[in-house]
C-alpha positions as CSV (number, residue, x, y, z in Angstrom):
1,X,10.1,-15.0,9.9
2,X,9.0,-16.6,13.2
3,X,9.3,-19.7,14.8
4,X,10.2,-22.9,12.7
5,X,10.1,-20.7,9.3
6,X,13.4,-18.6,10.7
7,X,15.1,-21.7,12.2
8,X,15.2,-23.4,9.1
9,X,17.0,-20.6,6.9
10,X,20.4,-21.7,8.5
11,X,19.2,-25.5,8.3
12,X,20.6,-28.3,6.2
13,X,18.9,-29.1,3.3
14,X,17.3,-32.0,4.7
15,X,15.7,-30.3,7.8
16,X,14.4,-27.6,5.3
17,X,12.4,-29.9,3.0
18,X,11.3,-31.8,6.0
19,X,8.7,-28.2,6.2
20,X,5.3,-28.3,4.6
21,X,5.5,-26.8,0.8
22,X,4.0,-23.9,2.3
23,X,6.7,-23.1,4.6
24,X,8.9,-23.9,2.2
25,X,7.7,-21.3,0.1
26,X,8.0,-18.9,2.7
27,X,11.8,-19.3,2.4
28,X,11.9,-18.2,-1.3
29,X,12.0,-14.5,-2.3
30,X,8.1,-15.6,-2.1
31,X,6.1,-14.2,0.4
32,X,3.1,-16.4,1.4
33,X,-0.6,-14.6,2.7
34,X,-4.0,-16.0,3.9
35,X,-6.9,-15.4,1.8
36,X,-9.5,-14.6,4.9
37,X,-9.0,-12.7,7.7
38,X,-10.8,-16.3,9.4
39,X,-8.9,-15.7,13.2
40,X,-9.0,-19.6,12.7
41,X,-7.4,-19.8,9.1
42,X,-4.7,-17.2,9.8
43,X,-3.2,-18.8,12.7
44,X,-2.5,-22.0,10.8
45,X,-1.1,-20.3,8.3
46,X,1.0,-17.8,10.6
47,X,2.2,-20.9,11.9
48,X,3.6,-21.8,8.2
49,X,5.0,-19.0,7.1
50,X,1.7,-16.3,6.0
51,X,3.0,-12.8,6.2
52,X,-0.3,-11.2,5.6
53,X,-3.9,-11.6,5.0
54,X,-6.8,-10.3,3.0
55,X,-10.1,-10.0,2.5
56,X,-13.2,-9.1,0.4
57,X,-17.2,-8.9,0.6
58,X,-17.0,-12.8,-0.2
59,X,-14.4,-13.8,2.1
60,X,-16.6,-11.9,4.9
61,X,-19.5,-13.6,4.0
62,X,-18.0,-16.7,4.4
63,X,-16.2,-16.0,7.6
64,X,-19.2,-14.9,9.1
65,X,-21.2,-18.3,8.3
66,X,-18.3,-20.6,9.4
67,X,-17.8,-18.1,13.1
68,X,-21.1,-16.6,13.4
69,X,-21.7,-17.6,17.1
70,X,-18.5,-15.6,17.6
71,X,-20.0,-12.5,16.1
72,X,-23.3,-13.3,17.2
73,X,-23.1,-11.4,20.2
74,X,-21.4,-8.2,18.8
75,X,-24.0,-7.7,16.2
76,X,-26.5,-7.7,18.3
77,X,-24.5,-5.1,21.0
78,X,-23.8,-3.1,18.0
79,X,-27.3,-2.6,15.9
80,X,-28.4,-1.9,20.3
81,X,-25.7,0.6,20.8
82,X,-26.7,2.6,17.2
83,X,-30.5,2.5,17.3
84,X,-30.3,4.9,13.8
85,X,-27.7,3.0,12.0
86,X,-29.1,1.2,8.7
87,X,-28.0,-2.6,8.0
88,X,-25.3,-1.1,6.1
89,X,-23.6,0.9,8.4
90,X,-23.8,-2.3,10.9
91,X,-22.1,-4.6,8.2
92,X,-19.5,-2.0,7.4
93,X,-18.5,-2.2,11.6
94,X,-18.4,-5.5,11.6
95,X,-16.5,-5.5,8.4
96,X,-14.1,-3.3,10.0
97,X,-13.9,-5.0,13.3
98,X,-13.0,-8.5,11.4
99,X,-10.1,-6.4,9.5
100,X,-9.1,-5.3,12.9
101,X,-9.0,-8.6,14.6
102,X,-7.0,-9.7,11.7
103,X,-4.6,-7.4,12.1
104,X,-3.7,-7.5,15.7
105,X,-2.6,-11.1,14.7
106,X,-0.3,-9.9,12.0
107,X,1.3,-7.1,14.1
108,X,4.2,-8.6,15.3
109,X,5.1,-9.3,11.9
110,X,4.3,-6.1,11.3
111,X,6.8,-4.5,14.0
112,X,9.5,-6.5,12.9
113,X,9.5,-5.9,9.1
114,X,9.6,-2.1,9.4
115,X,5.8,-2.2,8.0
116,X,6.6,-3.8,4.6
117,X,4.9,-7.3,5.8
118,X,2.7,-8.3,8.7
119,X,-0.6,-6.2,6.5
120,X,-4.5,-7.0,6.4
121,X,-5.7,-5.9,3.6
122,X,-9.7,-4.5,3.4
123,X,-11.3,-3.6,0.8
124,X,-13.1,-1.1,0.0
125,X,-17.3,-0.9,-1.3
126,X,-17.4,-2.6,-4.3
127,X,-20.6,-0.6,-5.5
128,X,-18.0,2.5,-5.4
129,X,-16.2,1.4,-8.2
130,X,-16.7,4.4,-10.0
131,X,-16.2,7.0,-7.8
132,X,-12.7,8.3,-7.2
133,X,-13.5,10.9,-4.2
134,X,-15.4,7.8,-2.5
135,X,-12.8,5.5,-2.9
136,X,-10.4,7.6,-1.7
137,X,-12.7,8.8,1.7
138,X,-13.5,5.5,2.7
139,X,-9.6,4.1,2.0
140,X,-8.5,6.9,4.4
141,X,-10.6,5.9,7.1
142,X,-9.6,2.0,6.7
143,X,-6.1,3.3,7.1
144,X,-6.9,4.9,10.4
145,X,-7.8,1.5,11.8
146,X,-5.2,0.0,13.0
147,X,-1.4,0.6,11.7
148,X,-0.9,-2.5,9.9
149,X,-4.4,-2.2,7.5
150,X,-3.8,-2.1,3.3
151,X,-6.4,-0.5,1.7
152,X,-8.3,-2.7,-1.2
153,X,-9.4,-0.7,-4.4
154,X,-10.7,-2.0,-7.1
155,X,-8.8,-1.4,-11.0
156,X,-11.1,0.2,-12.2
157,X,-10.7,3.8,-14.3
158,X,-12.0,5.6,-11.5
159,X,-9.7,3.2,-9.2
160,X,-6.5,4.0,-10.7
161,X,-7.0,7.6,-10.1
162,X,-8.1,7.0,-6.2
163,X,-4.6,4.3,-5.9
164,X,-2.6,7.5,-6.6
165,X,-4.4,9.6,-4.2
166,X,-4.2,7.4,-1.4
167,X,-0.5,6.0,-1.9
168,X,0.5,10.2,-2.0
169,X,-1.1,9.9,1.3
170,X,1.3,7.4,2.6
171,X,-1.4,4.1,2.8
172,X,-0.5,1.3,1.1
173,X,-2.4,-0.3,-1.6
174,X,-3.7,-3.2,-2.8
175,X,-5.0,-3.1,-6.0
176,X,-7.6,-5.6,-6.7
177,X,-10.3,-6.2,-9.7
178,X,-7.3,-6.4,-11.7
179,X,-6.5,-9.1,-14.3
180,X,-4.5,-8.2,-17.2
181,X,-0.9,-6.5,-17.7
182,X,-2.4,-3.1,-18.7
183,X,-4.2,-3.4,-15.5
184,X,-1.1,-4.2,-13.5
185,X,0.9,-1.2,-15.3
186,X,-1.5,1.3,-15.0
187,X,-1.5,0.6,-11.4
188,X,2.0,0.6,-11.2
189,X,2.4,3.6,-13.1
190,X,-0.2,5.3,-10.2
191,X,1.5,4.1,-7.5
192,X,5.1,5.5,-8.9
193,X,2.8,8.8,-9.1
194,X,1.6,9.0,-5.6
195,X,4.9,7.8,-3.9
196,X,6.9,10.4,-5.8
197,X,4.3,13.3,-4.8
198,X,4.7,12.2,-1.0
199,X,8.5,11.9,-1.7
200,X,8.8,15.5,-3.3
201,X,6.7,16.5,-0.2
202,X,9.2,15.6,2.2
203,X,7.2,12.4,2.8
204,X,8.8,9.4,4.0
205,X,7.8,5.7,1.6
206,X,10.6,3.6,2.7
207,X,7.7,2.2,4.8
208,X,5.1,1.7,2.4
209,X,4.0,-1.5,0.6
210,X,1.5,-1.4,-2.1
211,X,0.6,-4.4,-4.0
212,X,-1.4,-5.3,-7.5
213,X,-3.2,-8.4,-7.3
214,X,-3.8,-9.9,-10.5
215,X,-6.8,-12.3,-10.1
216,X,-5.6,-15.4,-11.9
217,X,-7.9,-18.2,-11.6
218,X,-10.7,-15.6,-12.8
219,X,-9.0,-14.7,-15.6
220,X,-8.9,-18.2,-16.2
221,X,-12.0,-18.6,-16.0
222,X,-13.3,-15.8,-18.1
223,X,-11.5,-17.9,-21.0
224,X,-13.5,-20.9,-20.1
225,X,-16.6,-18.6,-20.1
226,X,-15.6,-17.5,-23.7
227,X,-15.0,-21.1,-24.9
228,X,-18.6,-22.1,-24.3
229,X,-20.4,-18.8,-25.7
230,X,-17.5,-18.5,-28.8
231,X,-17.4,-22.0,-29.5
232,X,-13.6,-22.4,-28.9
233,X,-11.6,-25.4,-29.7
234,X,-8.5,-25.9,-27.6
235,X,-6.6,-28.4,-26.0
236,X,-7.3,-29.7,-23.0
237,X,-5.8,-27.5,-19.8
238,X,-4.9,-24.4,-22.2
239,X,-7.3,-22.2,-20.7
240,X,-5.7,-22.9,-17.6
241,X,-2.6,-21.4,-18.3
242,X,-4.0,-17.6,-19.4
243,X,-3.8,-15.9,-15.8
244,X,-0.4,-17.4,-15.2
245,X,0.9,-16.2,-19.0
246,X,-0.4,-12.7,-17.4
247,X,1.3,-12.6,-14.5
248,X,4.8,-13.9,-15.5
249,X,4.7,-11.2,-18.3
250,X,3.6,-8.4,-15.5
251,X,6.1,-9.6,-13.6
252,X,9.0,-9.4,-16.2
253,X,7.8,-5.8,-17.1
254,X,7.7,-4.6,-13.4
255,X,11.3,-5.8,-12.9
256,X,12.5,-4.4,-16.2
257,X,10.8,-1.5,-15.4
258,X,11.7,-1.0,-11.6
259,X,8.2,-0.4,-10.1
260,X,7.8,-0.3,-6.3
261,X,4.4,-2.3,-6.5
262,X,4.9,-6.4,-5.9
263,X,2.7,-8.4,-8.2
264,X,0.3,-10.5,-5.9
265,X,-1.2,-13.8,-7.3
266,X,-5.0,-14.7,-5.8
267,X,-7.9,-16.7,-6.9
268,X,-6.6,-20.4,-7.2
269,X,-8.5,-22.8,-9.4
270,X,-5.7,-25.5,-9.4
271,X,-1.6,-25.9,-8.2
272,X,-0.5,-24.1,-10.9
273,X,-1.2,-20.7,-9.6
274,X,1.0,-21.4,-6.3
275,X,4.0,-24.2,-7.6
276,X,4.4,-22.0,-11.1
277,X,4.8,-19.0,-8.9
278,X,7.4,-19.5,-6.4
279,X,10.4,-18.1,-6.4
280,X,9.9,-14.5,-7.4
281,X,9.7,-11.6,-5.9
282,X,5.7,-11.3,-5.4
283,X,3.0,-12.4,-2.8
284,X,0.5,-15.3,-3.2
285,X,-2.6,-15.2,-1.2
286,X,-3.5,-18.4,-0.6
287,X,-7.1,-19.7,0.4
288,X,-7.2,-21.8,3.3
289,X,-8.6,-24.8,1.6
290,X,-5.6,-24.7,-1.1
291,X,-3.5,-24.3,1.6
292,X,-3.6,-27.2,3.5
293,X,-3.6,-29.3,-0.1
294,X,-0.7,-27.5,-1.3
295,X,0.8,-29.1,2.4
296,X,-0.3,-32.4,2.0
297,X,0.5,-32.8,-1.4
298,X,4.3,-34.1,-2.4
299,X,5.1,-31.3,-5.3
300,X,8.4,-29.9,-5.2
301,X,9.0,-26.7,-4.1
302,X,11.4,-25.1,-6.7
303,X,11.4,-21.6,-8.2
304,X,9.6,-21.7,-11.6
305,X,8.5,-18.1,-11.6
306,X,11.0,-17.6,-15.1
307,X,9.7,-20.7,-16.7
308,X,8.1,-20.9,-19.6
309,X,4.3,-22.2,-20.7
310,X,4.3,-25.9,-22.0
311,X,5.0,-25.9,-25.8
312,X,2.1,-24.4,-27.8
313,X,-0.4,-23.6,-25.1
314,X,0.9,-19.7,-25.3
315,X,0.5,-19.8,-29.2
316,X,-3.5,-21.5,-28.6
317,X,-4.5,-19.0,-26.2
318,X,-3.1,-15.8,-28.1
319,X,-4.5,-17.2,-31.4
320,X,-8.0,-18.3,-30.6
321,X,-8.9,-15.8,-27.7
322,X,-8.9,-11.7,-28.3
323,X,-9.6,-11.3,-24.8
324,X,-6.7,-12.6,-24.1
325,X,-4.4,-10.7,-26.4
326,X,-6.2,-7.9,-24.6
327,X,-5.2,-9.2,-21.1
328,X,-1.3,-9.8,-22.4
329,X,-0.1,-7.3,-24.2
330,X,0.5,-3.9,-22.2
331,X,-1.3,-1.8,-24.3
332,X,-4.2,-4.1,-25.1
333,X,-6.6,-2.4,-22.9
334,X,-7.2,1.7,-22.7
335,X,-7.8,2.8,-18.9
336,X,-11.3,3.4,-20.1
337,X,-12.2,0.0,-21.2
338,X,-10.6,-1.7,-18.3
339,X,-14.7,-1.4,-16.3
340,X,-15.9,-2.9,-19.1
341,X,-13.7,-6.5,-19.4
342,X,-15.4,-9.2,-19.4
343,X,-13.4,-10.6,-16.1
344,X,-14.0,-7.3,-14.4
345,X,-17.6,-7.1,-15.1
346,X,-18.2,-10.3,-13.7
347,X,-16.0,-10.2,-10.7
348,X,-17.6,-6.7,-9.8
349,X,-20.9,-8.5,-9.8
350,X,-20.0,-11.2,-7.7
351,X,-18.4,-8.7,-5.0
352,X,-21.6,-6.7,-4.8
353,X,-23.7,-10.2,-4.9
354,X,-21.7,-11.3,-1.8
355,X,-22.0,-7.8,-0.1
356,X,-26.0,-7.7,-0.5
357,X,-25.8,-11.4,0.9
358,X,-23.8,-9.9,4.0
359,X,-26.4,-7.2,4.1
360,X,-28.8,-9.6,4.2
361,X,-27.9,-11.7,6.9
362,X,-27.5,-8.6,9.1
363,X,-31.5,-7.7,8.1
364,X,-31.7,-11.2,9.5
365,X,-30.6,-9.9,13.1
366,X,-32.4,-6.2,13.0
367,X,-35.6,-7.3,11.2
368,X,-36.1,-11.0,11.9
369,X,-38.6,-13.0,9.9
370,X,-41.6,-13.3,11.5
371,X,-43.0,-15.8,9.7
372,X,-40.4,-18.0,10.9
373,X,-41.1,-20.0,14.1
C-alpha cells in the first residue's frame, strides 16, 4: 500500500470511510487493478489503491485514440528505423512499448510486494488461440520485457496447455477468454501443473502470481444474447446476476480446493460486479470509467463476496438457460468444447476485431490515404 491507502489501515473508522469506495476496497483482502495500461488512467487509480493493470487488443485500441499525439511520434521513428517490418510487427512494438510504460509505473509496487502485486498484464495474439507452441513463444518473450509483465493467454484448449508451459517456466499468468467454472478449474488445475514441475525442478514460485480472470459482464451478456434468439422469459435483472453466480462458485471451489491461482473479476456492465465482490481474496480490474463512478457513488463498502443471489434469480437462470448450467457446474464444459462457447466465440471475435482496427490505424501512418487531402 502507498501513500493515503497505507495510512489509513491504522486509522479510526471514521478517517477510513472518509476514502473513496475504491480505496476502501483496497483495504479488504480485495486487491483493486486498472483495466488499461492508459499512463493517464493508471495514475489515478495508483493514487487509490490499483495494484496492477491490464490490457488487451481493445484496451490498446482505445488508449491509442484517446493519447495518439503521444505515440504519434514513436510510430513514425519506429516504422523509419525498420524499413522491412510489416504493420504488424510495428503494432506489436508499440503494443509492447505501452505494456512497458505501464509497468515502470507499477514497479515500486512491484519491489515492495516481493513480485506478487505491482504486474501489467499483456496479452498475447488473439488470432493464436489455437496454437499452444505460439502461445507459449510469444508469452516468453513478453516476460522478458520488463520484470513486473504477466503474460495474457487466452482459455482456450490449446491455452490451457500453453498456461502450464509457461507458469513451469516461472511467468506468471493471467488467464483470460475465460468465463465459466470449468474454465476457471481447468486453468487452475494447469497452473498447479506447471508450478509443481518448476518446484520439483528446484525452481523457486514463492514469487509467482498467476491469475484466472473470469469475464463477468460478458458472460452476462451472452445470457442476454440468448434471451433474444431463444425467446427467454425472465425477470427483470436475472441475467445480470449469471457471471457473478460463476464467480462466487469458482471462488468457493478454489478455496476448498487450495489452488494458487486468484480469481480475477473484469468486464463490468453494472455495480454488481465490483460491490458483490469485495472482500475476498481475488483481484478486480476495474475500467477507468467504472472507477471514478464506483468513487462518486455513496454504496457501502462491505464484504459480500459469501453472499448469496437474491431469492429465485439462481433457480431462473439454471432453469431457463443450458448455457448457463454449462458455465456453473464444474464439469459442464469438456476442455474441448470450451473454443466453441458461445461467450468465447464472441469475445475471440471482438479481440481480433479490435486488433485488425489497431492494424489499421498503423496502415494509416505507413501507407497514408492518398485520396485524402
Amino acid at each position: 500500500m502507498t501513500g493515503s491507502i497505507a495510512d489509513a489501515v491504522g486509522a479510526p473508522d471514521t478517517e477510513r470511510s472518509a476514502l473513496a469506495p475504491l480505496a476502501q476496497t483496497a483495504l479488504t483482502a480485495t486487491d483493486y487493478w486498472n483495466d488499461s495500461c492508459s499512463i493517464e488512467e493508471l495514475n489515478y487509480a495508483i493514487e487509490r489503491g490499483a495494484v496492477g493493470a491490464t490490457s488487451n487488443p481493445t484496451i490498446v485500441g482505445e488508449v491509442l485514440r484517446k493519447e495518439l499525439p503521444l505515440w504519434r511520434e514513436r510510430i513514425d521513428e519506429i516504422i523509419a528505423s525498420q524499413p522491412s517490418w510489416t504493420e504488424d510487427e510495428v503494432a506489436w512494438q508499440l503494443i509492447e512499448e505501452m505494456a512497458v510504460r505501464g509497468s515502470e509505473l507499477l514497479l515500486p509496487v512491484f519491489e515492495r510486494e516481493g513480485g506478487l502485486k505491482g504486474r501489467l498484464s499483456i496479452q498475447t495474439n488473439p488470432k493464436l488461440y489455437r496454437d499452444p507452441e505460439r502461445l507459449v513463444a510469444q508469452g516468453m518473450h513478453f516476460a522478458g520485457l520488463a520484470p513486473n509483465m504477466q503474460i495474457k493467454i487466452p482459455a482456450t484448449r490449446a491455452g490451457i496447455d500453453a498456461i502450464e508451459e509457461v507458469t513451469a517456466a516461472g511467468v506468471s499468468i493471467n488467464a483470460t477468454v475465460c468465463f465459466t467454472v470449468p474454465q476457471a478449474i481447468a486453468v487452475a488445475e494447469a497452473v498447479e501443473r506447471g508450478m509443481d514441475r518448476r518446484s520439483a525442478a528446484g525452481e523457486d514460485v514463492s514469487g509467482m502470481s498467476p491469475v484466472c480472470t473470469i469475464m463477468v459482464g460478458r458472460l452476462d451478456d451472452w445470457m442476454q444474447v440468448l434471451v433474444k434468439r431463444d425467446r427467454i422469459v425472465v425477470d427483470p435483472g436475472v441475467v445480470h446476476w449469471a457471471g457473478i453466480a460463476c464467480f462466487k462458485h469458482a471462488y468457493g471451489l478454489f478455496r476448498e480446493r487450495g489452488y494458487r491461482a486468484r480469481l480475477l473479476a473484469a468486464a463490468y456492465r453494472h455495480h454488481l460486479h465490483w460491490s458483490e465482490l469485495i472482500g475476498g481474496d481475488i483481484v478486480l480490474t476495474i475500467p477507468h470509467a467504472w472507477q471514478r463512478l464506483f468513487n462518486d457513488s455513496s454504496i457501502e463498502v462491505v464484504p459480500r463476496i459469501d453472499n448469496g443471489l437474491p431469492e429465485g434469480v439462481f433457480e431462473q437462470l439454471y432453469e431457463n438457460f443450458p448455457d448457463f448450467r454449462r458455465a456453473y457446474e464444474p464439469d459442464g464444459l469438456a476442455p474441448e468444447e470450451f473454443d466453441d462457447y458461445g461467450a468465447t466465440r464472441r469475445t475471440l471475435r471482438g479481440f481480433i476485431a479490435s486488433y485488425q482496427d489497431l492494424v489499421a490505424v498503423i496502415r494509416d501512418f505507413m501507407l497514408p490515404d492518398p485520396d485524402r487531402a
